[in-house]
N, C-alpha and C positions, 0 to 999 in steps of 0.2 A: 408834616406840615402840609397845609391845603390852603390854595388859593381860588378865588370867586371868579365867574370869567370877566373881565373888561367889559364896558359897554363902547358901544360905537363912537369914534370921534367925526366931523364931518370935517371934511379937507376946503380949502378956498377951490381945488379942481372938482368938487361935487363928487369927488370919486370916493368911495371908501377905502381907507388903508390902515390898516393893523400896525399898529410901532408894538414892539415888544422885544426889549432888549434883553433875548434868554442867553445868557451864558454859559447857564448849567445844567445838562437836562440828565435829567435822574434815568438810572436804567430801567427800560422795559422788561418786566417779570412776567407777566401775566397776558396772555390774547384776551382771557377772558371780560376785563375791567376797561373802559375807556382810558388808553394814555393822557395823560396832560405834560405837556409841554411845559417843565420848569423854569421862574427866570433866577437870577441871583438876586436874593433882596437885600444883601448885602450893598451892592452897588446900581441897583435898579431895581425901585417897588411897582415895576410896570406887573400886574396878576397875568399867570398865566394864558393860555389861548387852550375857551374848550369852547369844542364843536357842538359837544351832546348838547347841552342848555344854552346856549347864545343863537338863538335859530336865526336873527340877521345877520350874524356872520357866517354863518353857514351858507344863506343864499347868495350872499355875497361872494363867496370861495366859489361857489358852483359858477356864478359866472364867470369866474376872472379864468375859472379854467374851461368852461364851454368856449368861453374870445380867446383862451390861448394869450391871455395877459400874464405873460411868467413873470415881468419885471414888476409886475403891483402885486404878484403872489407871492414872492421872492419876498419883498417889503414883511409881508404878515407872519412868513415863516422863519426870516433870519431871525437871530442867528441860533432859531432849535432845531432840534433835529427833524430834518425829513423823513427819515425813515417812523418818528415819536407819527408826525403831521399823515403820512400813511395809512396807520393802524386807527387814527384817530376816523381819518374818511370811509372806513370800512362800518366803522363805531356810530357814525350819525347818522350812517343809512344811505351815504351816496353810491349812485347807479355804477356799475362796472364802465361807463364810457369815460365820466368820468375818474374815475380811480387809475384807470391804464393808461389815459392818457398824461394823468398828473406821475407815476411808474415812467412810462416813456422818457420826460423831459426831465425831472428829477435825476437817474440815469447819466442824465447829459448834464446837465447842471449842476451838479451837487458830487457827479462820479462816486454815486451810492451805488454799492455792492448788495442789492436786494440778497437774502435768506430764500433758500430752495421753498421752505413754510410759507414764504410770503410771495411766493409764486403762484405756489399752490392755490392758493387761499385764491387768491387773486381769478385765476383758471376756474375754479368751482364756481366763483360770484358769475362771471359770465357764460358760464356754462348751463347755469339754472338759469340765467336771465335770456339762453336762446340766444344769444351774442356769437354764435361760433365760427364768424369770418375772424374776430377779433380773437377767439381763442386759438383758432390756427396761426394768426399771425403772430402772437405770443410765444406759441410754440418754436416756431419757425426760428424764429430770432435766439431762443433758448438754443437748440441744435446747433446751429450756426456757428452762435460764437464760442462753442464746444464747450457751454457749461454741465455736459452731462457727462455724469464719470460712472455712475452705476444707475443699471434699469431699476435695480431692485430696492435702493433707496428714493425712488423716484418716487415708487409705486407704493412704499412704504408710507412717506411723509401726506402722497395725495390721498390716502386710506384717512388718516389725522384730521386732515381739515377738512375733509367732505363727510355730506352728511346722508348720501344717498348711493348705494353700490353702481347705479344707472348712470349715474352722472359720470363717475370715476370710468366707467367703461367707455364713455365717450370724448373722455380726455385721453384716455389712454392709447383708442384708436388712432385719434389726431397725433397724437405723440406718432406712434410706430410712422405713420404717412409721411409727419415729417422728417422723420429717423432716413425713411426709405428717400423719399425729394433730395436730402441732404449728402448722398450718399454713404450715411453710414452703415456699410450693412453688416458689420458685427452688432452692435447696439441693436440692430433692428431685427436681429435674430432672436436675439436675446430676448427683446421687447416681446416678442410673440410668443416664446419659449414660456416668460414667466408671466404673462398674462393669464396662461392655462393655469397654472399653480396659485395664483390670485383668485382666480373665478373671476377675472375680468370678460365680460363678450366684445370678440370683435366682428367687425362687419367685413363680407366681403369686398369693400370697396378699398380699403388698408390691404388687406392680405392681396389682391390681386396684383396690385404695383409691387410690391415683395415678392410675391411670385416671376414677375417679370425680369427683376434686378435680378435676382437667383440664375434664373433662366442664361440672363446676359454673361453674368459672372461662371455661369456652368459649373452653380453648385447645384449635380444633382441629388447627391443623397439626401438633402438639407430640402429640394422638390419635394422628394417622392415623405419626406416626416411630416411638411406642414400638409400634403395632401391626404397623411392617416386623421392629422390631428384637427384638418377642418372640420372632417367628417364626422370625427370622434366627440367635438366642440357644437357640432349640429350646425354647424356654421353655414350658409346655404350657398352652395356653389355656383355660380353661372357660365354660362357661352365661355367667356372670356378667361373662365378660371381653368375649365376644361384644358381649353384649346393651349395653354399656358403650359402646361403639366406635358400633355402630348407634347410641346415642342421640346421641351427640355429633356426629355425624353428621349426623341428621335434624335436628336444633339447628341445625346450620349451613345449612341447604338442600340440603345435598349426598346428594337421595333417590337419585340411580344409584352411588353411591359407597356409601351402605349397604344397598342391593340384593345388590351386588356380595361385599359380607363376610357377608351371609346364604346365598350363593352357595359362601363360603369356608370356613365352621362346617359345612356341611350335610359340605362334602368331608372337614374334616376330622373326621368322625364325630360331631359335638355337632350333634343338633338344633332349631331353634329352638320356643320354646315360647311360651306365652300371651304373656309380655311382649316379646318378638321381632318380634311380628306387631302389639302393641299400640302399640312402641315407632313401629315402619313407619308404621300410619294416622294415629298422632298427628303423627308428620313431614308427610305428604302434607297433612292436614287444614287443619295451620298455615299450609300455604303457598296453600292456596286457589284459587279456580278452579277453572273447572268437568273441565278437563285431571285437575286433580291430585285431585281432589276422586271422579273414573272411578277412579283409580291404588288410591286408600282403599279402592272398593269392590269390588277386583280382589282384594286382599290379604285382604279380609274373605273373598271366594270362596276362594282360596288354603286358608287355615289349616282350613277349613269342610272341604274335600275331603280335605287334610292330615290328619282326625280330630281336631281342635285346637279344642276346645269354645269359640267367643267369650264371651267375660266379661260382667260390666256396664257394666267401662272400654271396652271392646271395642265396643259398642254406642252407650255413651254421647259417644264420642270422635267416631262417625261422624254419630251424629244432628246434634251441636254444630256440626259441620264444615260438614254440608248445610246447617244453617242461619243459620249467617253467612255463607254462601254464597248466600243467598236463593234456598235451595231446598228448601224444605218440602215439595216434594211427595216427594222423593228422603228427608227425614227420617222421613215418616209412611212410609215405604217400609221404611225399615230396622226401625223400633217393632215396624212387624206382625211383620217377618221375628225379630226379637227376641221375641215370644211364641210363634211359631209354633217357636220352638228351645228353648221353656222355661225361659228365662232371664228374671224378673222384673223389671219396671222399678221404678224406684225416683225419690225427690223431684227428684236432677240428670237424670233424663231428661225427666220433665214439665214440668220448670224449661226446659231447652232448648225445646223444642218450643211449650212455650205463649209465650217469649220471641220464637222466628220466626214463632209465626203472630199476634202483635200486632206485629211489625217489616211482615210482608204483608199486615196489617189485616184481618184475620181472626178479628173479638174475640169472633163467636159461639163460632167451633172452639174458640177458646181457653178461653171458657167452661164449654167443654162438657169440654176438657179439665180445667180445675179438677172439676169433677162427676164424672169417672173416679175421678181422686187420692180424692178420698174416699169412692168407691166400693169402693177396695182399701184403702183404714186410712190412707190414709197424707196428713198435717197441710202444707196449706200452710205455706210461710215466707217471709220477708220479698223472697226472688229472686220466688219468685212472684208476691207482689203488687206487686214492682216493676216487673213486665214486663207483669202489668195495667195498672197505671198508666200507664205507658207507652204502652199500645197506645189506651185511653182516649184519653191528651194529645196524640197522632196523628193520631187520628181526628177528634180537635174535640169529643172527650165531656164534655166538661169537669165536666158535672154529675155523670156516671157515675163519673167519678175521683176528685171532689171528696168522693162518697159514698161508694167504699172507702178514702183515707186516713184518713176520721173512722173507717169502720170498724176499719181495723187500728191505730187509736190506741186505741180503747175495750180492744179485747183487748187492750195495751200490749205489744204487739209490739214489738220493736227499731225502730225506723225509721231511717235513713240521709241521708246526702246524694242517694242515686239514688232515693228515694223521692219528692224534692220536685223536683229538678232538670228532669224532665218535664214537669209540671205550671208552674211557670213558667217554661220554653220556650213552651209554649203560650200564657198567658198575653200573656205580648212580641209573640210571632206574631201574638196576634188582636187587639194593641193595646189588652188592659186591664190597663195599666198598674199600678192601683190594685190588684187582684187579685192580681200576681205579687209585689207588697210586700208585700200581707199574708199569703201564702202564705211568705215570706223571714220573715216576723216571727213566723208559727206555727213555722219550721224553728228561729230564736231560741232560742222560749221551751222548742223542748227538747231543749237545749244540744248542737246541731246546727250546725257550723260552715261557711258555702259554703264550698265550691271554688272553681278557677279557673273552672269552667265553669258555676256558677251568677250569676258576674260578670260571664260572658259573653253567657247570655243576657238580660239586664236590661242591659245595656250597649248590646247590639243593638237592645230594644225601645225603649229611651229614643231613639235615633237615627232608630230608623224611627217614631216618635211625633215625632221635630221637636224633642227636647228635648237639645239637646247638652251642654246645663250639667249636666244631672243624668249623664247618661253619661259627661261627663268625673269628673264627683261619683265618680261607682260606679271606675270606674279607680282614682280615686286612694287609694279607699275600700280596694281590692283590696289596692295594694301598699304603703299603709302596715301592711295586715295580714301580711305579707312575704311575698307570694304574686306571683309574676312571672308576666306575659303570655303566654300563648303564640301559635302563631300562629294562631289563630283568634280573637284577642282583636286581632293585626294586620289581619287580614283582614276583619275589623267595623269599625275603624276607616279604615283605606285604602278601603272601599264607602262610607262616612259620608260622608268628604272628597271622593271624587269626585263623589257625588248633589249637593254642594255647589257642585261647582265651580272645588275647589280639589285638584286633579289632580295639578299640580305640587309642593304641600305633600303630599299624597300621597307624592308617589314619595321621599321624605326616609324616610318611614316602611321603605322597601325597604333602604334602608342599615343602617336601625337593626336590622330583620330578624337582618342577619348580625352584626353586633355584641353578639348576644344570644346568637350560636350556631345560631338557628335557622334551617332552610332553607324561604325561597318555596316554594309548593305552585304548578299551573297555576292555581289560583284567586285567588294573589294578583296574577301577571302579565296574566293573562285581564281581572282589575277595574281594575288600571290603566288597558291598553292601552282600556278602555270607557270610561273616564275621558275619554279626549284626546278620543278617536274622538264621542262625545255632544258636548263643546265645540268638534268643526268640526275639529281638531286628528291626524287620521288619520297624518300624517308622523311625529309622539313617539309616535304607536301603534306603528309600524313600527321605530323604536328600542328600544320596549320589548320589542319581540319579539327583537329582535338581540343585547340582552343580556340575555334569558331563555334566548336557547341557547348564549350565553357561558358563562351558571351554570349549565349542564348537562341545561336541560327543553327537549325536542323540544314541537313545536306539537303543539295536538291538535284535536278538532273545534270544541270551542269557540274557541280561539283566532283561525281561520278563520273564522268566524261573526261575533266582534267585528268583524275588520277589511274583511271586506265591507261589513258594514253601517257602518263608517265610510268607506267609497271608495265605496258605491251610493248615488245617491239613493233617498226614500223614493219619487218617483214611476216611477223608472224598471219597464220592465214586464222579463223574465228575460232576454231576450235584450239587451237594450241594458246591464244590469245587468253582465253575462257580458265585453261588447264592455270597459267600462269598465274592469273589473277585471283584463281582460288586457292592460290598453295601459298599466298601473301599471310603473317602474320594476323592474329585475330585482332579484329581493331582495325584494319585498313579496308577491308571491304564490307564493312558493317558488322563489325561482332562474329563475323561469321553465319551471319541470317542469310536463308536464301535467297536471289533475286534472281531476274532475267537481264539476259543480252540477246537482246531481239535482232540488232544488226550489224552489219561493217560496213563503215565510210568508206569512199572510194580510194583515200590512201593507205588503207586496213587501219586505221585509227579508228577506235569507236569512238563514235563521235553522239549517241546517242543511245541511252539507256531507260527501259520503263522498271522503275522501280517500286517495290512492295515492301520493303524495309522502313524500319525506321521514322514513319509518317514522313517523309522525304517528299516535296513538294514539285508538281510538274511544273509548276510553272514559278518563274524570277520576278 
């Protein structure tokens, strides 16, 4: 059956409005044929509503939907189907603005379930028509309200209704961008993954934001594939994609592997700038040592001879380095070199510097550096006088420290948890008790809440004070505040219990360790094995050590140190000491591999061994 279209009725409002009472609309089979909209002519001979051949009603739709008149458009479309009225506006030739926008409020009005197909369709119409703020917003919304369940159906259905591979590539981009904005970044792995398998091209502008999320999320193996497959894909890399790759990179520790793509940018004609060189020392920095720490200041020479002006990150990144590396004199080296280049230091480079030289005990220089800072304008802040503080409660200044917290209270500075947390360390240390709690009760009153590690230290002091009721008090004080242990908070107590005696309650605490999640440090195996070794018990020393390198910790010098001094007498003189300690079962002093004992402590306890065994490490 086929019906003719209606001709236009004129309303007494001048407006035109479509009656047509469809009740029954026949299913859509075909994209190819213009839908019509069926009525029932059973109980209404109103003729269908067609768009193709009624060209004044067609311009008439265009408007009601350019004014955004839903309620007079609602009128011509009740009661057929919206989705029929759709396929029909695709069919008469109207613009993608209108079409997305009649999609949009239909959506809303009608609580029509658009088809992936008539998505698609939808996305190609504005995509050829150059509409692509409207095709991202499309997308956008698509993402969002997590109607995508597979990349590969996506990329399937948009292959169907487009008619151009170029188009599709740049839907598909926009797709991945908004995948990447939305934060999906499985989907949007995917999306890139099977774009390559499509022969879809993406632009660097997609892939860079992906590179980024990557980056954040610190996946880098999933870095270093899209960076074969850019390449591979001929995809043209920039500044930004570089520098991307390197970061993620140097995140991961992998400095010859982002050596190496600084190596790859330069050949492929991009080359690296301030943040390339920045991104390099702050790699090297993080990982420390004095090795890596040469490498930073190799790179700073690099970019120098390069023409590549160092920054104040640039500076600021090396000085920081040097001086968690406990090497201030290597920081004060770069400063100078930092003035001598014209580049002004600022509050985080004074902050670093006067930080390491109160970690080196160095509180004049330090002071002397605060006297600088205010010799260029520029205002202490609470880093700073936290790192006084610090070097004060290190030193045993206690009065000195005691006199600038009042001081940076009076100026109502911010104060912190790191402001107080020094200061009763010390306290514990020097065994006044009474001091550290009301220094706990001044952090109190302003409304300064501990941390784990101010439970820590009053936990320690209460034990090395003899007062274990109170240090169990503070524990339990800790975690009903819902603040869990860490291992330093083990490691105070496994020390407590063995000073005690109770060695073998101890070593319970080692289980409970992993049950926490957290892993033994050599200081918590080391305190054991000194446990047994102090109660005559040197044999459960040599166990603890067997299953320290079960759980993956090589001995180190301390370790060897314990357990001499638990197999030497204290009267033996080095050489009888020596004899002793090699006549020990194999397995106790390394398999039996050579090593040296270079000397005796002054209570004949060897108290320090250079070791060649074993990769046994000098340093904890």
């Amino acid at each position: 059956m086929s019906f003719s279209c209606s001709t236009l009725r004129r309303l007494p409002s001048q407006t035109h409005i479509f009656s047509a009472s469809l009740t029954q609309i026949a299913p859509f089979t075909s994209t190819n044929d213009a839908p019509v909209l069926h009525p029932n002519p059973e109980t209404n001979p109103t003729p269908a509503i067609c768009l193709l051949t009624d060209h004044i009603l067609r311009s008439t739709v265009s408007d009601l939907i350019a004014k955004q008149h839903w309620s007079k458009l609602r009128i011509i479309i009740n009661p057929a189907d919206p989705i029929a009225f759709f396929l029909q506006l695709f069919q008469s030739g109207f613009n993608s603005d209108a079409i997305i926008a009649f999609f949009k409020w239909s959506q809303s009005a009608y609580k029509v379930s658009y088809s992936l197909q008539h998505l698609c369709r939808l996305l190609v119409l504005a995509a050829n028509e150059k509409r692509y703020p409207k095709v991202r917003s499309l997308l956008h919304s698509f993402v969002k309200d997590g109607k995508i369940h597979s990349v590969s159906v996506f990329f399937h259905v948009l292959l169907t209704c487009s008619d151009g591979h170029h188009v599709s590539s740049l839907i598909v981009d926009m797709l991945l961008l908004a995948l990447v904005n939305a934060l999906k970044l499985d989907f949007a792995i995917e999306a890139f993954k099977r774009a390559g398998d499509y022969g879809f091209k993406l632009s660097v502008h997609s892939c860079n934001p992906l590179l980024a999320l990557l980056v954040k999320e610190r996946k880098t193996e999933v870095v270093e594939f899209m960076y074969k497959e850019m390449i591979r894909r001929r995809i043209v890399l920039n500044l930004f994609t570089f520098n991307e790759i390197i970061n993620g990179l140097c995140k991961a520790g992998k400095l010859n592997k982002a050596k190496d793509v600084v190596e790859d940018m330069r050949i492929r004609g991009v080359m690296p700038n301030v943040v390339t060189y920045n991104t390099l020392i702050d790699g090297y920095c993080k990982r420390g040592g004095a090795a890596k720490m040469y490498k930073a200041d190799e790179v700073l020479k690099e970019m120098v001879e390069k023409g590549i002006k160092p920054s104040e990150i640039t500076y600021n990144t090396l000085i920081d380095g040097f001086c968690k590396d406990n090497n201030v004199k290597a920081a004060l080296k770069i400063f100078r070199e930092m003035g001598e280049h014209g580049t002004r230091a600022n509050i985080v480079t004074f902050n670093s510097l006067i930080n390491g030289l109160c970690g080196d005990g160095r509180i004049s220089d330090a002071q002397d550096l605060q006297a600088e800072m205010a010799r260029l304008g520029l205002e202490p802040n609470i880093v700073t006088y936290n790192a006084l503080i610090n070097g004060f409660s290190k030193t045993k200044m206690l009065g000195k420290a005691r006199e600038l917290l009042d001081q940076i209270m009076e100026q109502g500075l911010d104060v912190n948890v790191l402001t107080f947390n020094p200061m009763i360390d010390a306290y514990c240390k020097a065994g006044r008790m009474e001091e550290a709690m009301s220094i706990l009760d001044l952090m109190l009153s302003k409304m300064i809440q501990p941390n784990v590690s101010t439970y820590n230290c009053l936990i320690g002091g209460f034990y090395t004070d003899g007062n274990a009721e109170t240090a169990k008090n503070m524990l339990d004080e800790m975690e009903q505040k819902g603040m869990k242990a860490d291992l330093v908070t083990y490691n105070i107590r496994i020390d407590a219990m063995c000073k005690r005696g109770e060695s073998r309650k101890a070593l319970g605490l080692l289980d409970e360790i992993f049950e926490q999640g957290l892993v033994p440090s050599h200081i918590t195996y080391n305190t054991l094995m000194a446990g047994y070794c102090d109660q005559g018990n040197p044999k459960a020393a040599v166990t603890i050590r067997r299953r320290m390198e079960r759980e993956g910790k090589k001995p180190n010098v301390a370790t060897f140190n314990v357990l001499m001094r638990g197999f030497c007498s204290k009267d033996d003189d080095a050489g009888t000491a020596k004899k002793r300690w090699n006549t020990q079962p194999q397995g106790v002093g390394g398999g039996g591999k050579p090593w040296d004992m270079p000397q005796l402590a002054r209570d004949k306890i060897f108290v320090t061994a250079k070791l060649t065994m074993q990769g046994a490490e000098s340093k904890e």
